[in-house]
Structures are given as structure tokens and as C-alpha cells.
N, C-alpha and C positions, 0 to 999 in steps of 0.2 A: 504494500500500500504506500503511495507517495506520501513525502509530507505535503501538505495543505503551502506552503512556501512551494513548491516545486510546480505549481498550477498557473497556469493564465493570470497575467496581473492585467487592467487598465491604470493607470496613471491617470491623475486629473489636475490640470490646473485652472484655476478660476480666475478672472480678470473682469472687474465692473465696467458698467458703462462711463463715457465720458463726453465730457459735453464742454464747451469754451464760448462766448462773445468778448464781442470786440470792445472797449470803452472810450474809444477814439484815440488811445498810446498803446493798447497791451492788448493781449489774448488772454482773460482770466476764470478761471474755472468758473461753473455755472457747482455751486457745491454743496444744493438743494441735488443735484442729480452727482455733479461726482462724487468719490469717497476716495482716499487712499493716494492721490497721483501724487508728483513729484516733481515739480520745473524743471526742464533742462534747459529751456532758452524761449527767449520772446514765441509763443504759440505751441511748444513742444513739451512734452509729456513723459514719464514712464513712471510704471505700477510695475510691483514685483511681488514674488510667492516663493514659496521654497518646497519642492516634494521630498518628505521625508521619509530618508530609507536604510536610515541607522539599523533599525531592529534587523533587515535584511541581513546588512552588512556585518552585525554581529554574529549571523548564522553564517557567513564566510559565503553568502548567494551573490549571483549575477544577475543582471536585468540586461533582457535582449527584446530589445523592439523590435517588431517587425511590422509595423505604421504608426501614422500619426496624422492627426485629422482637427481641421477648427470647428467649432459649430459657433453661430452666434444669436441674440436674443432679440434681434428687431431690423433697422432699417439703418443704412448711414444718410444722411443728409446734412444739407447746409443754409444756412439762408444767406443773400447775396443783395448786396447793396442796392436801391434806385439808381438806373441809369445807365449807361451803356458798358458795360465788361469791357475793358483794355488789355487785361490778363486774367487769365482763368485760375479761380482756385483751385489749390487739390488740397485730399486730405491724407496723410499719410497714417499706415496701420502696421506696424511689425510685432511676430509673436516670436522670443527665442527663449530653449531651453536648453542648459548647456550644463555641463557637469564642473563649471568652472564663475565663479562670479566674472562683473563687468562691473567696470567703471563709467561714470557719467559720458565721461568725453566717449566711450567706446559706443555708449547703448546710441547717443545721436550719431555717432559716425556710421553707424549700421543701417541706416535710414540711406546711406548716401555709398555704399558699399558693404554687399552681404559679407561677414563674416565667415571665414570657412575657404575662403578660395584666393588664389595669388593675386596678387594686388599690382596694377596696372603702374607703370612706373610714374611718379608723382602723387601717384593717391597715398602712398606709405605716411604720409604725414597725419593721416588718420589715427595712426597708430594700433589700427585690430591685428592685436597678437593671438586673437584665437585659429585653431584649425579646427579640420573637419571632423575630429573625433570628440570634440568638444560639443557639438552641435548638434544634441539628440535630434532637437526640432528646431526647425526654423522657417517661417514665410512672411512676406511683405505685400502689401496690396495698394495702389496709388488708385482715388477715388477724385472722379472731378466730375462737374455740373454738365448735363445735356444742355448746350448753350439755345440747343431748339426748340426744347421744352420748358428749360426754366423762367420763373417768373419772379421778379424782383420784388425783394420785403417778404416774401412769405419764404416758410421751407421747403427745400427743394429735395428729391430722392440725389440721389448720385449713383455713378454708373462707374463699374470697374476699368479704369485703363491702364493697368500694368499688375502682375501677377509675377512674384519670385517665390521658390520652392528652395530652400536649402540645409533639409534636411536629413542627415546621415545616418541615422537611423544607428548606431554604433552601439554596441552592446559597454556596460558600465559597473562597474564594479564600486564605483561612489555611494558617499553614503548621506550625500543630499544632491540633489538639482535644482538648478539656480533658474529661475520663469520669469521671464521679461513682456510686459510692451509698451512698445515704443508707438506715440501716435502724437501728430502735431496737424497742422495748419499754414500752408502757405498760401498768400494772398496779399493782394496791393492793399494799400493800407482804406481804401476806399472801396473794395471791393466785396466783400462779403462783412457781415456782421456775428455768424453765428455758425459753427461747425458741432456735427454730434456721430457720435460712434458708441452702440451697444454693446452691450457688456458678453465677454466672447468664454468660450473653455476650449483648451487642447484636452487629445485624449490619446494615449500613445499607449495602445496596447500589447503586450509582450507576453514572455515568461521570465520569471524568477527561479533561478534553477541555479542546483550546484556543478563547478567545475573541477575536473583534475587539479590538483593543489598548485602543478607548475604554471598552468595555464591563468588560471584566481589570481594566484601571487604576481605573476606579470602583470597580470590586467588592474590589478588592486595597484599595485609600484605607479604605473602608467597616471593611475588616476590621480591620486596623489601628486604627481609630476605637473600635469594640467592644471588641478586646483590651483598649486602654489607658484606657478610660474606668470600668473598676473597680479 
């Protein structure tokens, strides 16, 4: 008979909604509806969680995903200034889970270069020292207004224009994981007034299973390595 640890895990990470207008200088949370966010810069955001999985790791177990999937709880939308659009809003939405924490300057530079992949020469100034093994889960989503449909002063839906996937799915031997998002707002300063994004969960289902001691102790060493090396 297995142990009850040796069975299908799902992971879950929860992340609220978040909502921002504009006050004619700043992007400030709406905080009747946010909870929990974090400033990183004029309009930009991030909320964190930690999945815990000490108890695993003290049974000397492994966590091997084998997907990882968003769901979310409502609609994105925006509302957009009186008058003729010069530049289009977008709203930005990143989800990262990684066996390794991030620093401020890291979670906005991941908005602007996914984490996990070689970095084009000149963007290093970003400074994401993460790789791919670090990157249980990861996606980005750029959201901007149907300039044909929307209507100005009231809220608008938004429509997906850009979709990144960079998740590695990498088996972990850690004994927390670190859950990110990152979500902000860009727009002319006369341009929109009001941006919203609902409150979203990752669900990264696997198995928790034990390994040959050589195989553990590498993978355990490894992890350790990644944690400490930001």
C-alpha cells in the first residue's frame, strides 16, 4: 500500500483581485477591492504566497509536475478617458512560481523579459538571475482596449494581445515555493482612468513521490543552490 504522500498532489496558489484609478499624478489602488498588493513603481503591482512543503521535505519526497494551468474569477477591463486615444492602454498580468524568491527590481523586470531564458544582449541590465529550473510556473498576458468597440468614461472588456508560456515544469525537491504577480498599467497620462484585473489561482498538479537517495540528494543540493544564489 502507498503512502498517502506518494499520490497525486494539486498545488494551489491564490492571488486577489486588483483594481487601480488614476488621480491625475499616480495609479492608486482602489482598496475597497484590492487587498494584499505591493508598489513596485508608478501603476505596477505585485502580490505574493508561499506553497508550503516542509512537511514533504521532511519525509525526504519530491514534487514532479506534470502541468500547470490559470483559472480566473471574472472579467479584465479598463475604463478610458473622454476623447480621442493617442496611445492605447495595456494592462499587464504575470503569474510566477519558482522554487527560488525574487526581488522587487526582478518581479518588474519580468514584465519586460521572461525569466528562464538567455537574455538578448543589452537587456542583462535587468539583472534576472533566474533559470529554467527555477521556474515551476510561469505566464504573462498583455491586455489592451478594442479601440472599435470601446466607449469612453465607462468600462471597457479588454481583449488579449500577447500570450507568454514559460513554464518548466521541473521536478523540486524545495521545501517552499515562492508565487508571484506581477500586474501594472500603462497609459498616457490622459488616457485611461481606471484599470481592473480579477483575482486569478495557479494549479500545478503532480506527484509527491520518493527518490533513490542519490538522485533526492542531488536534487535537494541543487535546490538549495537556486534558493541561495539570489
Amino acid at each position: 500500500m502507498p503512502e498517502e504522500s506518494d499520490m497525486q498532489r494539486t498545488l494551489t496558489a491564490e492571488f486577489p483581485a486588483w483594481s487601480v484609478n488614476f488621480d491625475g499624478s499616480d495609479w492608486g489602488l482602489r482598496t475597497t477591492i484590492s487587498a494584499d498588493w505591493v508598489k513596485l513603481t508608478d501603476g505596477f503591482y505585485f502580490n505574493e504566497t508561499v506553497i508550503d512543503l516542509s512537511g514533504y521535505a521532511l519525509k525526504k519526497k519530491s514534487f514532479f509536475p506534470y502541468s500547470s494551468f490559470e483559472q480566473r474569477g471574472g472579467t479584465v477591463s479598463a475604463t478610458i478617458a473622454a476623447g480621442t486615444l493617442t496611445s492605447q492602454p495595456y494592462v499587464f498580468d504575470g503569474t510566477i512560481i519558482t522554487s527560488a524568491p525574487m526581488n522587487q527590481s526582478e518581479l518588474l523586470s519580468s514584465l519586460i523579459v521572461s525569466p528562464g531564458f538567455i537574455q538578448l544582449s543589452g537587456v542583462g541590465a535587468f539583472g534576472l538571475r533566474q533559470n529554467r529550473d527555477q521556474i515551476l510556473h510561469g505566464e504573462q498576458k498583455i491586455y489592451t482596449l478594442d479601440s472599435t468597440l470601446s466607449v469612453a468614461g465607462v468600462s471597457n472588456y479588454q481583449k488579449l494581445v500577447s500570450r507568454e508560456l514559460f513554464s518548466s515544469l521541473e521536478p523540486t525537491a524545495a521545501d517552499k515555493l515562492y508565487c508571484y504577480r506581477i500586474v501594472g498599467v500603462s497609459a498616457g497620462r490622459n488616457e485611461a482612468t481606471e484599470a481592473n484585473l480579477p483575482a486569478t489561482r495557479v494549479l500545478m498538479p503532480g506527484n509527491i513521490t520518493s527518490e533513490p537517495q542519490l538522485e533526492y540528494m542531488m536534487r535537494l543540493k541543487r535546490s538549495y543552490e537556486l534558493a541561495n544564489q539570489v
